[in-house]
C-alpha positions in Angstrom: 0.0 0.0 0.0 2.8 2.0 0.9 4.5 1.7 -2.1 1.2 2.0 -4.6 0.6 5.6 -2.4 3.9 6.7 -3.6 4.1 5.6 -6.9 0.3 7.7 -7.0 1.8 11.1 -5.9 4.9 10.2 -8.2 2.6 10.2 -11.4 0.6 12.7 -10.4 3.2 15.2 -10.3 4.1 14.2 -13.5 7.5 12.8 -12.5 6.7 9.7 -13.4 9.9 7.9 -16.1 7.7 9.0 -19.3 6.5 12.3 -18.2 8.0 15.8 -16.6 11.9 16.3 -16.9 14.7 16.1 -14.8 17.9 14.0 -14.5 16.0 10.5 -13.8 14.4 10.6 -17.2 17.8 12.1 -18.7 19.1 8.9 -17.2 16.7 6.5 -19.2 16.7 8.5 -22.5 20.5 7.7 -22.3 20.4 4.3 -21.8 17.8 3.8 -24.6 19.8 6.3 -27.1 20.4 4.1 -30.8 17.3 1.6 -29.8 18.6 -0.4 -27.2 16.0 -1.9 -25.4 15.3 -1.1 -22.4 12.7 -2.5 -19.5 12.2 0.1 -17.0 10.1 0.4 -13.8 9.5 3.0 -11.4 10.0 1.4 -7.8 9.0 2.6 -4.1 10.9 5.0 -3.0 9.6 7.6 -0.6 8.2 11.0 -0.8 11.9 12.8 -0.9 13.4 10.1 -3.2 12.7 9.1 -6.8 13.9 5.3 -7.3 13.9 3.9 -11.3 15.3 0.7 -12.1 16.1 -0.6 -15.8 17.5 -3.8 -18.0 19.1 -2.8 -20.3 19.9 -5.3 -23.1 22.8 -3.8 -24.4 25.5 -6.3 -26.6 24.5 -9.4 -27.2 23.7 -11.4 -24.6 20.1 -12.2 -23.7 20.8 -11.4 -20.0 20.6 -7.8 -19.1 22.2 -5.4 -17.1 20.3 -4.0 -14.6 21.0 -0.3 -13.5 18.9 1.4 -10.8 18.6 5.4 -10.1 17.7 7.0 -7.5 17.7 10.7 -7.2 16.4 13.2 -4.4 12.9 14.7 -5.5 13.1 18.5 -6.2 16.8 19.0 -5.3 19.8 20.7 -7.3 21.9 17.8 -8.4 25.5 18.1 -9.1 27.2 14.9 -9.8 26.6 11.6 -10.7 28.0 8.4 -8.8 28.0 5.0 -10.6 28.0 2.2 -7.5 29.5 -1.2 -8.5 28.1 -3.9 -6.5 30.4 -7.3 -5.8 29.8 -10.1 -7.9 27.2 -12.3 -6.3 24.9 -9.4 -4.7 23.6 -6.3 -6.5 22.5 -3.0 -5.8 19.7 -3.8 -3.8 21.3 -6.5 -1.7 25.1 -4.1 -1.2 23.6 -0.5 -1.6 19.5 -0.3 -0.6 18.7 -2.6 1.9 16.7 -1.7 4.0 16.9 1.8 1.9 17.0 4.5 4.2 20.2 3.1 6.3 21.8 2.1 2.5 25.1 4.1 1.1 22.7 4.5 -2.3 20.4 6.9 -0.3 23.0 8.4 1.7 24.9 9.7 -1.1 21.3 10.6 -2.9 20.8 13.1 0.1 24.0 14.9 -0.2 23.4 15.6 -3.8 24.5 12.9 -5.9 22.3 11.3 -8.5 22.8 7.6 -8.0 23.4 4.7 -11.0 23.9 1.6 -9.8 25.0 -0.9 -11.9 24.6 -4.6 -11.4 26.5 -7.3 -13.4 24.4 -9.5 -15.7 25.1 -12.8 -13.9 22.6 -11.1 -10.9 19.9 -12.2 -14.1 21.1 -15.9 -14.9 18.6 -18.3 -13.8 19.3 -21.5 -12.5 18.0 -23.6 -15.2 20.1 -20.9 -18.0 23.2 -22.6 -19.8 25.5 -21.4 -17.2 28.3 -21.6 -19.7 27.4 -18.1 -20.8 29.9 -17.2 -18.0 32.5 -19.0 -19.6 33.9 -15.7 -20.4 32.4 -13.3 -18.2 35.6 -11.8 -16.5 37.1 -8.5 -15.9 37.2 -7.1 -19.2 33.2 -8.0 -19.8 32.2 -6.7 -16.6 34.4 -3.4 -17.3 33.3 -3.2 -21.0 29.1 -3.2 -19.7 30.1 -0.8 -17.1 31.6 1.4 -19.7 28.2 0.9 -21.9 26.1 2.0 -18.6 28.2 4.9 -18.0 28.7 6.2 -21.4 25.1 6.3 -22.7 24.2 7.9 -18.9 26.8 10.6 -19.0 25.6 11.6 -22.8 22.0 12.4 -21.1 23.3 14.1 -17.7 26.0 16.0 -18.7 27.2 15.9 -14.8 30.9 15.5 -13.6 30.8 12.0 -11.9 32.8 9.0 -9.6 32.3 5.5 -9.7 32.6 3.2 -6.7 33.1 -0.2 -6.4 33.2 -2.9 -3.3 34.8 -6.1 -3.2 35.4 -7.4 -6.8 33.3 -4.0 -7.7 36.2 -2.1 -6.4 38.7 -3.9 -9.0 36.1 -3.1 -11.8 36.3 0.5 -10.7 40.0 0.6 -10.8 40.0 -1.4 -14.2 38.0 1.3 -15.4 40.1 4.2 -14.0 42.8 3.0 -15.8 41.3 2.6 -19.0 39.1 5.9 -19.1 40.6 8.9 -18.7 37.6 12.3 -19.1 37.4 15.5 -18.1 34.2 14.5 -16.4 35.4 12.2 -14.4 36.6 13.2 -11.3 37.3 10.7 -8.1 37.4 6.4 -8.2 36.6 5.2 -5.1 37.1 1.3 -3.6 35.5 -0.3 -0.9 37.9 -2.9 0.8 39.8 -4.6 -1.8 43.3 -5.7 -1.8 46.2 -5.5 -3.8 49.4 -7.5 -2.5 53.3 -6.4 -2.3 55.5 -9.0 -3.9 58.7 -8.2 -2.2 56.8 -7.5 1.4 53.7 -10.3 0.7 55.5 -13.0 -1.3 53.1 -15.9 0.6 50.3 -14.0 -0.8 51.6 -14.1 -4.5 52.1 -17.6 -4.5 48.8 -18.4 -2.8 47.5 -16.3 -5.9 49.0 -17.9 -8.5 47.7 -21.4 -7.0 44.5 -20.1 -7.2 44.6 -18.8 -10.5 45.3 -22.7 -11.8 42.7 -23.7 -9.5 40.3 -21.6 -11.7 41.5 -22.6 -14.7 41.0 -26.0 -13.7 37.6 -25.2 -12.8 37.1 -24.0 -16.2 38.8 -26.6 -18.1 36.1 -29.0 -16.3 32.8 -26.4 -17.3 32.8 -25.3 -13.5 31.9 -21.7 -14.5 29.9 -20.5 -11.5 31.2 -19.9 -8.0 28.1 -20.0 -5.4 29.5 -19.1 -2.1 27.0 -16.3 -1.4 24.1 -18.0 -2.6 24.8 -20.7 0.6 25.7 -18.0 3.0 21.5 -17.1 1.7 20.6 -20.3 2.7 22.3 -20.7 6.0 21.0 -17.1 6.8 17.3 -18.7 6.0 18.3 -21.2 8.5 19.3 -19.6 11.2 16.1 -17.9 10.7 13.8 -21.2 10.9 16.0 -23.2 13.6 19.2 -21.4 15.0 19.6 -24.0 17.9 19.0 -26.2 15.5 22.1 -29.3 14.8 23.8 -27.9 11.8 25.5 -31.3 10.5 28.9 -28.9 10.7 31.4 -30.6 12.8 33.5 -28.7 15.0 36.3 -31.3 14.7 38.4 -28.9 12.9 38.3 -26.7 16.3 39.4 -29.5 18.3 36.4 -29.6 19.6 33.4 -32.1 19.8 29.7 -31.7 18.4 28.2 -30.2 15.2 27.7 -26.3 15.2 23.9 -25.1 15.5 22.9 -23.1 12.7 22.9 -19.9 14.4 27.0 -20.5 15.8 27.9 -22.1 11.8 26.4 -18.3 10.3 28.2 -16.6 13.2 31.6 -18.5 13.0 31.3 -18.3 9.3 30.8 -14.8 9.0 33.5 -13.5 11.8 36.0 -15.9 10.9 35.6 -16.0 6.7 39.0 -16.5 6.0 39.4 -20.2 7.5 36.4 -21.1 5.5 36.4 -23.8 1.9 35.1 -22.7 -1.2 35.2 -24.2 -4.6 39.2 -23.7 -5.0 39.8 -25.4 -1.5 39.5 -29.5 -3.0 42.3 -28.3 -5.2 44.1 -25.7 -3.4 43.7 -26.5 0.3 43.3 -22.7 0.2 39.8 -21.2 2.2 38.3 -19.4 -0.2 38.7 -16.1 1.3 41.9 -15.9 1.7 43.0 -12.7 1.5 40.8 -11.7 3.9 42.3 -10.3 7.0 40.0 -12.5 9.6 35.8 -12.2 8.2 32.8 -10.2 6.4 32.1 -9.1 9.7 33.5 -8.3 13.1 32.6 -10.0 16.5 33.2 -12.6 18.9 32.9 -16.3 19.3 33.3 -18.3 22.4 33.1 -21.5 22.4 32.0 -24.4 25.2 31.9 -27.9 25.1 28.4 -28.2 24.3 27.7 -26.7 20.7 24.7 -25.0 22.0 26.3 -23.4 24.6 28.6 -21.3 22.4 27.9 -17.2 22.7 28.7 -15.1 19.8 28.5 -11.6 18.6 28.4 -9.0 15.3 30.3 -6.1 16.4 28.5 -3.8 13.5 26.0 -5.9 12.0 22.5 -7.2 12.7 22.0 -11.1 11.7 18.4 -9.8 10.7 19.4 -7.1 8.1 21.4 -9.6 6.5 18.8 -11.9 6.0 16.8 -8.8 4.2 20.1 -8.4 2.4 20.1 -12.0 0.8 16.1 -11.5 0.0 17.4 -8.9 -2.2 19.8 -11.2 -3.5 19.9 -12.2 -7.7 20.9 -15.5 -8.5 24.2 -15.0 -5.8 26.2 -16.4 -8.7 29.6 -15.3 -9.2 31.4 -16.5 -12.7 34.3 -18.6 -11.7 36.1 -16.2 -14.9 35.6 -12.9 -13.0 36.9 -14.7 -9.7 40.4 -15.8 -11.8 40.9 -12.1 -13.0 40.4 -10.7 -9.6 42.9 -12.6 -8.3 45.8 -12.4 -11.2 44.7 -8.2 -10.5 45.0 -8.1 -7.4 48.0 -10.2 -7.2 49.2 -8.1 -10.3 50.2 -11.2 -12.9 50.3 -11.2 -16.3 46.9 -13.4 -16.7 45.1 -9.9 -15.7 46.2 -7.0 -14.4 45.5 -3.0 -13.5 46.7 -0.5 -15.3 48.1 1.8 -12.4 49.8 4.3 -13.9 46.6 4.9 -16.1 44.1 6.2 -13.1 44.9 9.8 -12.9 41.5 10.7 -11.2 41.6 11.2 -7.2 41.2 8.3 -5.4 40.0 7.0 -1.9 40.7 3.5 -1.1 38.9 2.4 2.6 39.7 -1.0 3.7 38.6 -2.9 6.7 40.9 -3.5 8.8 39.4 -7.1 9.5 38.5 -7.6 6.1 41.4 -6.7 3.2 43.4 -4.1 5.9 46.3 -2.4 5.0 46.6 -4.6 1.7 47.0 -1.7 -0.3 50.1 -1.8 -2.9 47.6 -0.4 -5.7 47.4 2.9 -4.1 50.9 3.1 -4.0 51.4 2.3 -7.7 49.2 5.2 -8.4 51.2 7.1 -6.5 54.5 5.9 -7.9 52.6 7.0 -11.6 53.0 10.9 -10.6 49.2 10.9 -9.4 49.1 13.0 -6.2 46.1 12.9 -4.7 45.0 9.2 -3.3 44.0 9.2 0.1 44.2 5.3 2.0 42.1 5.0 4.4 42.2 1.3 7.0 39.1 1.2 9.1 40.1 -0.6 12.5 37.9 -3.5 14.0 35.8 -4.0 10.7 34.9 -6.7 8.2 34.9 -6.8 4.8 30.6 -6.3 4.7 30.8 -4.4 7.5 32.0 -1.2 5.3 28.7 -1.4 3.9 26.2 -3.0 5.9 27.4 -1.7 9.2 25.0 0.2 11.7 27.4 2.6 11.8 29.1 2.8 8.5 27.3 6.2 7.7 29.6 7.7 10.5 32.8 5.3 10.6 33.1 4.7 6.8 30.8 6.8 4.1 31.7 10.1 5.3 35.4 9.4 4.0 33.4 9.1 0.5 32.5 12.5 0.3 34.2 15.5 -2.2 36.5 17.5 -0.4 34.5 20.8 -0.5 31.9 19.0 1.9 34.6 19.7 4.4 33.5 23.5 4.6 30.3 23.1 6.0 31.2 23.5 9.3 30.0 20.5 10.5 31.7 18.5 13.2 31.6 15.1 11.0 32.9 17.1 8.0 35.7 18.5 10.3 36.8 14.9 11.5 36.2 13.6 7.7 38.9 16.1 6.4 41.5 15.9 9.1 41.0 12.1 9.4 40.2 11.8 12.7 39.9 8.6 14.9 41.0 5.9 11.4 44.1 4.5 10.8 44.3 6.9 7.7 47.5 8.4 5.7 47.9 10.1 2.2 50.0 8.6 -0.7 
């Protein structure tokens, strides 16, 4: 009812996709510019926001991308800011859920319009051909984001920033050092690492393992990784029967019993980086692995019977993750993105970043749980002659926590914001420009 009330007020002010003006509807006359088709739908937003979402089947596969703009209702707007979700979840899952405590509407109310752009495998069904990911990698996933952002900025005209998290963020550098405009102005990433080889040399190695791991996988049609579609379903049951017998065995702990399903989500998520994925029967590797400690900080303590273990989220609530992975797509990610991550982030020859390309200001935030001071990238860019990237290591935080976190508005987003927010006198923007209380330093 709620939503229908809105979307009532919405076309009768004429603001509606089809009717009235306004950067929304420059948004969608972009991305249907040369007759590209285009599904769009006007969703619930609120009486100050204005929320569109669109597939757009542009190139040829039959699964779209799915872009979603939201923009404050009768406000100025200055810049646009393209948001690149991690492979697996999407905008609605990383950047809108639940919407008013989401970094999509933050940055809407401090005058951004917002485009987020969600990869096509978010649209792959489970009974599709999943070897339409054979080849769905870095370059794909930064060729559709240049699409999305090229037929926007012909309609909006606006200087912009794209930001990525997780395998996002890698996208977003890809991009940066590919595109070089006068319009755009600042790349930002959301806890992603980049190794050292002399300083990290454990880390290359483990890399380069991995990378044959995937192209075993690949070799042998494994094309999707699903690790996020699981973590949904152990959310959903920890929902239904957290004291419930898990079948997990704690034998790895030293310890005896089968976690309940409420302690396997807990351990799972504070203590990621010890956890299998699909590399692990070849590797041995988790499949987090260079992850700092978890997704999320908090505590685990554990007794000698299962059910008597006591745990904790230090930033996160168990319930708006389970709305998170409602909002979830297919939670596939293509096994071919995952190998190109990790030859980028390691920096060998398979895929890499172009560094010295990204001239644009940059703000790299890492959890200091999740990817911490992993951070050789920045200082690549640096080496390049670019002068302005600001690092930023958020202490006693996961890798979701940077955007899911009860507090991330305070702890995390306001390190997002352009520099001339700083003169507005506020005591947030004061402690945002002098760096105040974070494990921060400039390249």
């Amino acid at each position: 009812m709620r939503c229908l009330l809105f979307l009532a007020v919405c076309l009768l002010n004429g603001v509606a996709w089809g009717g009235g003006g306004g950067p929304v509807r420059w948004v969608i006359e972009g991305l249907r510019a040369d007759g590209v088709h285009v599904d769009v739908q006007e969703r619930c937003a609120d009486s100050e926001m204005r929320w569109v979402e669109a597939d757009v089947y542009a190139g040829e596969s039959e699964h779209p991308i799915t872009v979603n703009v939201l923009a404050r209702r009768r406000a100025r707007t200055t810049r646009v800011i393209y948001l690149l979700t991690t492979s697996s979840l999407n905008y609605r899952s990383s950047f809108f859920t639940p919407m008013e405590k989401g970094l999509a509407y933050y940055l809407a109310t401090r005058g951004y319009l917002v485009v987020g752009i969600t990869p096509r495998e978010d649209n792959v069904e489970p009974g599709d051909d999943l070897s339409v990911m054979a080849g769905w990698g870095m370059e794909q996933h930064r060729d559709d984001v240049r699409t999305i952002i090229k037929r926007v900025q012909r309609g909006v005209r606006l200087p912009y920033d794209v930001l990525g998290h997780s395998f996002g963020a890698i996208v977003a550098l890809d991009y940066a050092g590919h595109y070089s405009e006068n319009d755009f102005e600042r790349v930002m990433v959301l806890d992603v690492p980049s190794f050292d080889p002399e300083a990290q040399p454990d880390m290359i190695a483990k890399a380069q393992l991995s990378l044959w791991a995937y192209d075993e996988l690949l070799a042998t049609e494994n094309y999707v990784e699903t690790s996020l579609f699981d973590l949904r379903l152990l959310l959903m049951a920890n929902a239904m029967f957290p004291d419930a017998d898990s079948g997990q065995s704690r034998a790895f702990l030293e310890l005896p019993g089968n976690f309940t399903f409420a302690g396997l989500l807990h351990f799972s998520l504070i203590y990621s980086a010890s956890m299998p994925g699909v590399i692990s029967p070849l590797t041995g590797l988790p499949q987090e692995w260079p992850m700092v400690l978890g997704n999320a900080a908090g505590t685990y303590t554990y007794a000698f019977d299962p059910a008597a273990d006591t745990f904790g989220l230090a930033h996160m609530d168990v319930n708006r993750l389970l709305a998170v992975a409602g909002a979830m797509g297919s939670g596939y990610a293509p096994v071919a993105l995952a190998r190109d991550y990790t030859s980028a982030i390691a920096d060998q020859e398979l895929y890499s970043v172009d560094w010295a390309g990204i001239d644009e200001k940059v703000v790299w935030v890492n959890a200091g749980l999740g990817m911490g001071e992993q951070t050789h990238g920045a200082t690549l860019i640096e080496g390049a002659g670019n002068e302005d990237v600001r690092v930023h290591v958020i202490p006693g935080y996961g890798h979701a926590d940077v955007i899911l976190g009860e507090n991330a508005a305070e702890d995390v987003w306001e390190l997002l914001l352009p520099e001339e927010e700083c003169w507005g006198g506020n005591y947030y923007w004061w402690r945002y420009c002098y760096g105040y209380g974070y494990s921060t330093y400039w390249h």
